[in-house]
C-alpha positions as CSV (number, residue, x, y, z in Angstrom):
1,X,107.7,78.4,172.8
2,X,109.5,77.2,175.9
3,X,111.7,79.4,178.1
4,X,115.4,77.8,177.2
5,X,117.0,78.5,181.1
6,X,113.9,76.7,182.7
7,X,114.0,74.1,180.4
8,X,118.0,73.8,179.1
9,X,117.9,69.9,179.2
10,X,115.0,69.7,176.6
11,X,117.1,71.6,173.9
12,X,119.2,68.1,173.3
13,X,116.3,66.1,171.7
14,X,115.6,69.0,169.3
15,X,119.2,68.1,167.3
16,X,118.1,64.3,167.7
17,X,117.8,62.1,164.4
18,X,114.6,61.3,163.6
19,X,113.3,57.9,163.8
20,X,111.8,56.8,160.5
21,X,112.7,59.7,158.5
22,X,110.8,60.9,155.8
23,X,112.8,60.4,152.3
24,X,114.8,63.1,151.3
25,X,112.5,63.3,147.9
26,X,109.9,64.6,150.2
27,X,111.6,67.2,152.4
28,X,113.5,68.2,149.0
29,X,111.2,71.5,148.9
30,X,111.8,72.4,152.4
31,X,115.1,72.2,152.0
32,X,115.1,74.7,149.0
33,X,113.0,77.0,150.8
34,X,115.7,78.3,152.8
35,X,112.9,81.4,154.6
36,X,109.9,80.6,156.5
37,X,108.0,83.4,158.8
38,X,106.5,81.7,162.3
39,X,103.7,83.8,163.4
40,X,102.7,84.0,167.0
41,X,99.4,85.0,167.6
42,X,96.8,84.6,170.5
43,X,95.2,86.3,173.3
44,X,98.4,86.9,175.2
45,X,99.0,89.9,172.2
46,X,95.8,91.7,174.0
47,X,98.0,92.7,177.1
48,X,101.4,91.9,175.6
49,X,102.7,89.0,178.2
50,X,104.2,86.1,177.6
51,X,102.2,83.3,175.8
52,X,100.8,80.9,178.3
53,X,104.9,80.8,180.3
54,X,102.4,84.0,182.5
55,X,100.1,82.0,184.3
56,X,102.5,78.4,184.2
57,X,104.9,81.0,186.5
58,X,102.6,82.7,188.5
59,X,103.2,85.7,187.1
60,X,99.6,86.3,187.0
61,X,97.0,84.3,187.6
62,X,95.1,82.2,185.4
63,X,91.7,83.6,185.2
64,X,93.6,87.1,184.6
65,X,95.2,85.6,181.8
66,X,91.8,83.8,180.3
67,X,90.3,87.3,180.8
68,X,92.6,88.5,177.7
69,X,89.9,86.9,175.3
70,X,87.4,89.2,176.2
71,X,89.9,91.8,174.4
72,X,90.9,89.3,171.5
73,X,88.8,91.1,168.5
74,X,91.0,90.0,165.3
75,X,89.2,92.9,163.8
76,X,92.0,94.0,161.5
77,X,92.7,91.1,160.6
78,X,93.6,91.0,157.0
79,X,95.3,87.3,155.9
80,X,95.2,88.5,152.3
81,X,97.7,91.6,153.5
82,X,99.8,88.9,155.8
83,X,100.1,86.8,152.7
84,X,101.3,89.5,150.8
85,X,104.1,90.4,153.3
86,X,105.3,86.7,153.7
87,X,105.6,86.7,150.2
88,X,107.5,90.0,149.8
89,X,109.9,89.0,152.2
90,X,110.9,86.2,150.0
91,X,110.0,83.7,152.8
92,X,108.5,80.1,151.1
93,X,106.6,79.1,154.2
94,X,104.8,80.4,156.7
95,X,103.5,78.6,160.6
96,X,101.2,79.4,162.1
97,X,100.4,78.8,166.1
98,X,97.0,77.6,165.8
99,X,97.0,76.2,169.6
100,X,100.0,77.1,172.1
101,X,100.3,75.4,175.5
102,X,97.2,77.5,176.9
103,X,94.8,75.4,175.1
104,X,93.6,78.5,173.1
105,X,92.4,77.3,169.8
106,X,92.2,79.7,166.4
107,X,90.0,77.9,164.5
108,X,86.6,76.5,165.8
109,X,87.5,73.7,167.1
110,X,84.9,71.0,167.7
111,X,86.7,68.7,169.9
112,X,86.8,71.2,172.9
113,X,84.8,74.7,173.3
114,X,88.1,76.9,174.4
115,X,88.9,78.6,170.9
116,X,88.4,81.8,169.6
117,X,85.3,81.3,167.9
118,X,83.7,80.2,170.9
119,X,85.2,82.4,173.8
120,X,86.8,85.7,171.9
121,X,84.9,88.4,170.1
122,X,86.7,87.1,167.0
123,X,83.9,84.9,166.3
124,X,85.4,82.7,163.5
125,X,87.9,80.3,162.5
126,X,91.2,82.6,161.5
127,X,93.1,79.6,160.6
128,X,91.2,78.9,157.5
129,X,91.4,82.1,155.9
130,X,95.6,82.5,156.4
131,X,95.6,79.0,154.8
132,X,93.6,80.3,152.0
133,X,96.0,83.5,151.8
134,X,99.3,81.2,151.8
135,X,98.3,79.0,149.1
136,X,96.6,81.5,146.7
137,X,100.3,82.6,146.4
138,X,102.3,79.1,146.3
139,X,104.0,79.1,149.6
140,X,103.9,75.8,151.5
141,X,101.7,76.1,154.9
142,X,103.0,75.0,158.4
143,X,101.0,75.0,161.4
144,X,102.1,75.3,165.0
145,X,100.6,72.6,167.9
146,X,101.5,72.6,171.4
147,X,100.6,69.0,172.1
148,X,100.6,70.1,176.1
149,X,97.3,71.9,177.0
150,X,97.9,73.4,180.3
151,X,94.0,74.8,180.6
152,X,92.5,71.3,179.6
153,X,91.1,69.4,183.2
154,X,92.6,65.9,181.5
155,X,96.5,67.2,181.1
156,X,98.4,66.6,184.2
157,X,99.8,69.3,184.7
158,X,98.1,72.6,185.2
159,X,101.2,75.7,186.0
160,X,104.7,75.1,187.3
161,X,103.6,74.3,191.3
162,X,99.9,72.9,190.5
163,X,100.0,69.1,189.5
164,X,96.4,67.8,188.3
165,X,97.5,63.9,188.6
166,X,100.2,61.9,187.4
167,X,99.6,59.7,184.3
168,X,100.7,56.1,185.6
169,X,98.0,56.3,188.5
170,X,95.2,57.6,186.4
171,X,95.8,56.1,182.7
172,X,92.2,56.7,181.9
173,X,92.5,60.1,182.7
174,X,95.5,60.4,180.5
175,X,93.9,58.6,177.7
176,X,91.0,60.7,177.7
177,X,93.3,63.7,177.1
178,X,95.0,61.9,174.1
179,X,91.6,61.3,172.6
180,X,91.1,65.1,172.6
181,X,94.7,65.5,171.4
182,X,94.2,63.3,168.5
183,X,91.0,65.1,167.4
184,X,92.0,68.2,167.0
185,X,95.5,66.9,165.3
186,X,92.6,65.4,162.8
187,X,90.6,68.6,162.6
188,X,93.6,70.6,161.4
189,X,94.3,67.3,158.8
190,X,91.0,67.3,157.9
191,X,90.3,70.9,157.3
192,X,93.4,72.5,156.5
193,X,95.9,69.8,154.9
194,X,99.3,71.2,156.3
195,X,102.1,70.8,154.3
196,X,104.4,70.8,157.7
197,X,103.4,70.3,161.4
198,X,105.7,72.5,164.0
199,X,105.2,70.7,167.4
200,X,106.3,72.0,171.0
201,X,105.1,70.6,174.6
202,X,106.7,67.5,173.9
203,X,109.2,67.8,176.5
204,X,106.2,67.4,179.0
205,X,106.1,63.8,178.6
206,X,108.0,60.3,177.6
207,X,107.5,59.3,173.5
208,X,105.7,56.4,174.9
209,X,103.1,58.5,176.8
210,X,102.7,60.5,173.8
211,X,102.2,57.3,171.7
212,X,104.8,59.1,169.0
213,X,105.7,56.7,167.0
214,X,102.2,55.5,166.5
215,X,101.0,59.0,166.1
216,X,103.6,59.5,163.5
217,X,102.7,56.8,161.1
218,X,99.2,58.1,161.8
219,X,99.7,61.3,160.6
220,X,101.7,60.1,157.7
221,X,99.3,57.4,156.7
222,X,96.9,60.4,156.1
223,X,99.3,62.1,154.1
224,X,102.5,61.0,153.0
225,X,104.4,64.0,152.5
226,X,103.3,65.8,155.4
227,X,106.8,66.8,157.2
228,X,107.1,67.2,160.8
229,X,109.2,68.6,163.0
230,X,111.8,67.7,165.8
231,X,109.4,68.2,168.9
232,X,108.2,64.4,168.7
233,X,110.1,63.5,171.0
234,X,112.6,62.3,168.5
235,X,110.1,61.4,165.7
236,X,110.5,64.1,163.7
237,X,112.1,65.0,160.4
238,X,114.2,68.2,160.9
239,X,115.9,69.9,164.1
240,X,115.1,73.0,165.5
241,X,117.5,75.0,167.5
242,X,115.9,78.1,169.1
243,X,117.3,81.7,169.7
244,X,120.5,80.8,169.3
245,X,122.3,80.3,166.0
246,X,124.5,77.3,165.4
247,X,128.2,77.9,166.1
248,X,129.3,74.6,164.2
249,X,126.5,73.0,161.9
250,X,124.4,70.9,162.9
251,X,124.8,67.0,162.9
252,X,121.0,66.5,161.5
253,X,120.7,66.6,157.6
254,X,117.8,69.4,157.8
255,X,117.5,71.9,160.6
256,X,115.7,75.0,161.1
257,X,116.4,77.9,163.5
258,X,113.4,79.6,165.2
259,X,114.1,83.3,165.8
260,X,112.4,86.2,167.2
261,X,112.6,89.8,165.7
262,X,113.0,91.1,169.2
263,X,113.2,89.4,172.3
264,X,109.4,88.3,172.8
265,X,107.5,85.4,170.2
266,X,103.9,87.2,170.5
267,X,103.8,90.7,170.5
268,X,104.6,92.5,173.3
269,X,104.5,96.6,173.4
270,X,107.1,97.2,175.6
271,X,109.9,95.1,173.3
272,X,111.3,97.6,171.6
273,X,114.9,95.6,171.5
274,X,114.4,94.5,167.8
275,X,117.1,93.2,165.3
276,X,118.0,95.3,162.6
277,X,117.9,94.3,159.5
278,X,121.1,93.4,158.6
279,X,121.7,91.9,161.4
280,X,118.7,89.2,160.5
281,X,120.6,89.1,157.2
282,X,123.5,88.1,159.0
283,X,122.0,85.2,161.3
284,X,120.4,83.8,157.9
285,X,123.3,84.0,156.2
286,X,124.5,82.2,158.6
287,X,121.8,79.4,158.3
288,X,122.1,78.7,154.3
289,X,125.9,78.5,155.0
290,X,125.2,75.4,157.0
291,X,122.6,73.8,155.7
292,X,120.1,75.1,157.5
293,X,116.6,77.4,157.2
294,X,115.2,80.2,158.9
295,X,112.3,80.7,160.8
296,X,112.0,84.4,161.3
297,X,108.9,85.0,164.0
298,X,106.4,87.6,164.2
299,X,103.8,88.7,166.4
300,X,100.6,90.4,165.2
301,X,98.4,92.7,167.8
302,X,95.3,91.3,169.2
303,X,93.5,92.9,166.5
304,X,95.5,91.5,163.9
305,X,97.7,94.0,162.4
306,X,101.1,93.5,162.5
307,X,103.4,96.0,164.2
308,X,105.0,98.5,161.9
309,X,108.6,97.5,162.9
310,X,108.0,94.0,162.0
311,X,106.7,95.2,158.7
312,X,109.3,97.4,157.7
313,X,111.7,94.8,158.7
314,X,110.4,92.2,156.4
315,X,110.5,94.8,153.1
316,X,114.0,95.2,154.2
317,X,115.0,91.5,154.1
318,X,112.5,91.1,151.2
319,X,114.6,94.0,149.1
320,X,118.0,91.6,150.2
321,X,116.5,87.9,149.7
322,X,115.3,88.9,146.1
323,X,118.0,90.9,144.7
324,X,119.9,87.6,146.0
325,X,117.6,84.8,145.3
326,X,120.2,82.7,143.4
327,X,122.7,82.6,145.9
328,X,119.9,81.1,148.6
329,X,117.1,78.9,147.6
330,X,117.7,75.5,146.1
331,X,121.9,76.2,147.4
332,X,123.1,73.5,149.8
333,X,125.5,74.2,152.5
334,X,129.1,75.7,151.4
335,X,132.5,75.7,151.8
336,X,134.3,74.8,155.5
337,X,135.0,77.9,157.5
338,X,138.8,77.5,156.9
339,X,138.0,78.2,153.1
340,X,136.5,81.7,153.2
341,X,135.7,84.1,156.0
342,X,132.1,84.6,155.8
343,X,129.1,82.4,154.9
344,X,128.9,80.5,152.1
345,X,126.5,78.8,149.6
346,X,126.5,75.9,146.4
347,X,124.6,75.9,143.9
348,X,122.4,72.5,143.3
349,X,125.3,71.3,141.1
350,X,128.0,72.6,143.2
351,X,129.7,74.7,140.1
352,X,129.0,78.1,141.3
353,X,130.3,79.2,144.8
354,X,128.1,82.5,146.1
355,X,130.2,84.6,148.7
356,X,128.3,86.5,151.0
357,X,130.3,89.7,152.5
358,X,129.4,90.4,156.0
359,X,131.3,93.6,155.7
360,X,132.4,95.9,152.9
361,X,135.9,94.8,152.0
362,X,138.8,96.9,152.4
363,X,141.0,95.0,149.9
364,X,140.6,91.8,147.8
365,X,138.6,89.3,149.0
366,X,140.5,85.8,149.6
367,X,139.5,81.9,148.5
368,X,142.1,79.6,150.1
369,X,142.6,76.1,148.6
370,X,140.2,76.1,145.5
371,X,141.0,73.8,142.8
372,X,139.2,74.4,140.0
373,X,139.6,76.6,137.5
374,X,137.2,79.8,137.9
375,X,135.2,80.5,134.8
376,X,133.8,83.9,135.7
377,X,133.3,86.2,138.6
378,X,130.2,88.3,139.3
379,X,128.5,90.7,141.6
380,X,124.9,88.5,142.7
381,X,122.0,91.4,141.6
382,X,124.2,94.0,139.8
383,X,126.2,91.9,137.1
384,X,129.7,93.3,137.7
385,X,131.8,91.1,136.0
386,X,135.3,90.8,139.0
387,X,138.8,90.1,137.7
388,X,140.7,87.7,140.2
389,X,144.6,86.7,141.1
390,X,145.8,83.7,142.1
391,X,148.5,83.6,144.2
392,X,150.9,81.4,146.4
393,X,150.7,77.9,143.2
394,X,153.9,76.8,142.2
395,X,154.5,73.9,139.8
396,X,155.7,71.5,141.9
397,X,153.0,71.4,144.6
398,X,149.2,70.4,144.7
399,X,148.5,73.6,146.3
400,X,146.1,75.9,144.5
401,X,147.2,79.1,146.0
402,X,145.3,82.1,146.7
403,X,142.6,83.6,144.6
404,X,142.1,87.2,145.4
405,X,139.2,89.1,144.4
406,X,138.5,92.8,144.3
407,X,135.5,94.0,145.0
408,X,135.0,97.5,143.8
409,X,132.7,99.6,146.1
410,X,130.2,101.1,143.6
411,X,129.3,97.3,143.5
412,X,128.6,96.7,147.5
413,X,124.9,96.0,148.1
414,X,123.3,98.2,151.2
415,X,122.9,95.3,153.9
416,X,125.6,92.5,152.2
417,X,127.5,92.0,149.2
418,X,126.9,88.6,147.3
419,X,129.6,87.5,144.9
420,X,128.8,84.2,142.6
421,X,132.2,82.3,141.4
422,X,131.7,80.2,138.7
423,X,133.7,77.0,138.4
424,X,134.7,74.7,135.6
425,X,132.7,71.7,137.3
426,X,131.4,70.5,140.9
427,X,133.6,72.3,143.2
428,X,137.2,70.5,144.5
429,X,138.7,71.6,147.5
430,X,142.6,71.2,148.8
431,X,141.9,70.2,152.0
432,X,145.6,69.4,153.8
């Protein structure tokens, strides 16, 4: 991942539209998915630094870094167990980094010898077997590619102050590197058939050095309904804001936001500033309200296990996202701010509203300017059946008034409430 104050500018591209969009009849299952988990892992988690931003800043230097795969073991490595925690967090997807801008490979990659089969005591590909894992249980498989390679002699550009060459005085040089690029993008085609292909490093370079529209319909040609993301230099399919939550949607029609549990992508042993649980309830919330997915990152120990915060963390949400499954996947986005204060779903059909409660309510809940006639009113994962009021409609005036709802608190969920209003048809809203 890129560090967002050295690189602020790059951020606008990532809300860009995409040019030759995939049809909305493919990215129809990523847009129901609604939960994906983004797994850093490399062999920055052996000391617990920053993935490959540690040598780019000088912070150390690069052979100290490369020494980390001496210390890379992936000996409790257990894709099965991670495949059963993705799942139980009710997340659809998961990514994987499989190369991040060090050049670092995790599977044994033939186009270049720096990957962990070759160079760690890992031995193996581990991209295979978490492929395996993912699709033995029906969720859709993303992996992560940094198209920059700071580590490889061909890429121009080696840490923040060390320039190899620039690309317009040594095109051969540059197009040896993209050679090496495209066969690696073709090994992880080839061996693993991604569903989706997260990208990052694009910022490095112009779409025409990266030859992005050509490597899009490339990459498509091979398989249609592969889905890619923003970082193609404008070529992608979705948007993906980083860190920070949206304040107002977002303009593109699918977006994602990338989010760390704490305040590092890989793991670091010294973050302890994690996220509580409801709080990541909150941001994703937050997400489906607008349209939008999550991408909730973790960051497995060089050994492979995952740390037992992270864990814990994804039961939590798990125990939230399937008591509430209704009110998030296949939803679209909901009702404008001015409606209802707190996020909001649809159903596919748009006839039931789900209300999500940030905080227990101290009195009735409040829909302002809903025009259809409510059928029934429920409490999401515990049945409760809700009377409502309307108040404020008079006969001679469109306005529909105020509907009030009380929410008893023996019916309040742990983290947040969930309350599905079912309409007499696709919802109509008075909107003046």
């Amino acid at each position: 991942m890129r560090l967002l104050l050295l690189f602020s500018l790059c951020l606008l591209p990532r809300f860009s539209s995409a040019q030759g969009s995939t049809p909305d009849s493919v990215m129809r299952w990523f847009g129901d998915a609604k939960l994906g988990i983004f797994i850093h892992w490399g062999i920055y988690a052996v000391n617990g630094i920053d993935e490959s931003w540690s040598f780019f800043n000088h912070y150390l230097s690069y052979a100290d870094y490369m020494a980390q795969a001496e210390g890379f073991t992936a000996s409790a490595y257990d894709p099965q167990a991670w495949g059963d925690l993705i799942d139980s967090a009710g997340a659809r997807y998961a990514v994987l980094t499989t190369k991040h801008h060090d050049g670092v490979a995790l599977w044994d990659s033939e186009a270049g010898p720096l990957n962990v089969a070759k160079r760690t005591p890992a031995g193996c590909d581990l991209v295979g077997p978490f492929v395996k894992a993912l699709r033995e249980r029906d969720l859709r498989v993303g992996l992560y590619y940094s198209h920059c390679d700071w580590s490889h002699p061909d890429y121009p550009i080696h840490t923040r102050q060390i320039r190899r060459y620039d690309i317009t005085e040594e095109p051969a040089r540059w197009q040896r590197f993209l050679g090496f690029h495209r066969a690696q993008l073709d090994e992880l085609m080839t061996r693993y058939q991604p569903d989706l292909f997260w990208f990052d490093g694009d910022w490095e370079q112009t779409a025409e050095a990266w030859q992005a529209a050509d490597l899009r319909a490339w990459l498509k040609a091979r398989q249609p309904d592969l889905i890619l993301n923003s970082r193609l230099t404008g070529y992608g399919d979705y948007a993906t804001p980083e860190q920070g939550p949206p304040v107002t949607r977002p303009e593109a029609p699918y977006w994602e936001l990338c989010l760390t549990m704490n305040d590092s992508w890989g793991y670091q042993r010294n973050d302890h500033n994690y996220k509580t649980p409801y709080q990541l309830i909150r941001i994703f919330a937050d997400c489906i309200s607008m349209g939008g997915n999550l991408l909730l990152d973790i960051g497995p120990r060089a050994d492979g296990s995952i740390p037992p915060e992270q864990v814990t963390t994804l039961q939590q949400l798990g125990r939230w996202t399937h008591k509430h499954a209704e009110a998030i996947y296949h939803t679209r986005a909901g009702l404008p701010p001015e409606h209802f204060y707190g996020p909001t779903t649809l159903s596919a059909d748009s006839s039931t509203l789900f209300l999500f409660l940030p905080h227990p309510p101290q009195g009735p809940i409040v829909i302002k300017g809903l025009k259809n006639r409510i059928n029934r009113i429920r409490v999401v994962g515990q049945g409760t059946k809700l009377d409502h009021q309307v108040l404020s409609r008079v006969y001679w005036s469109e306005y529909p008034g105020l509907c009030y709802i009380t929410v008893p608190a023996y019916t309040h969920d742990p983290d947040m409430t969930v309350i599905a209003v079912q309409l007499d048809g696709p919802v109509r809203l008075f909107r003046e």
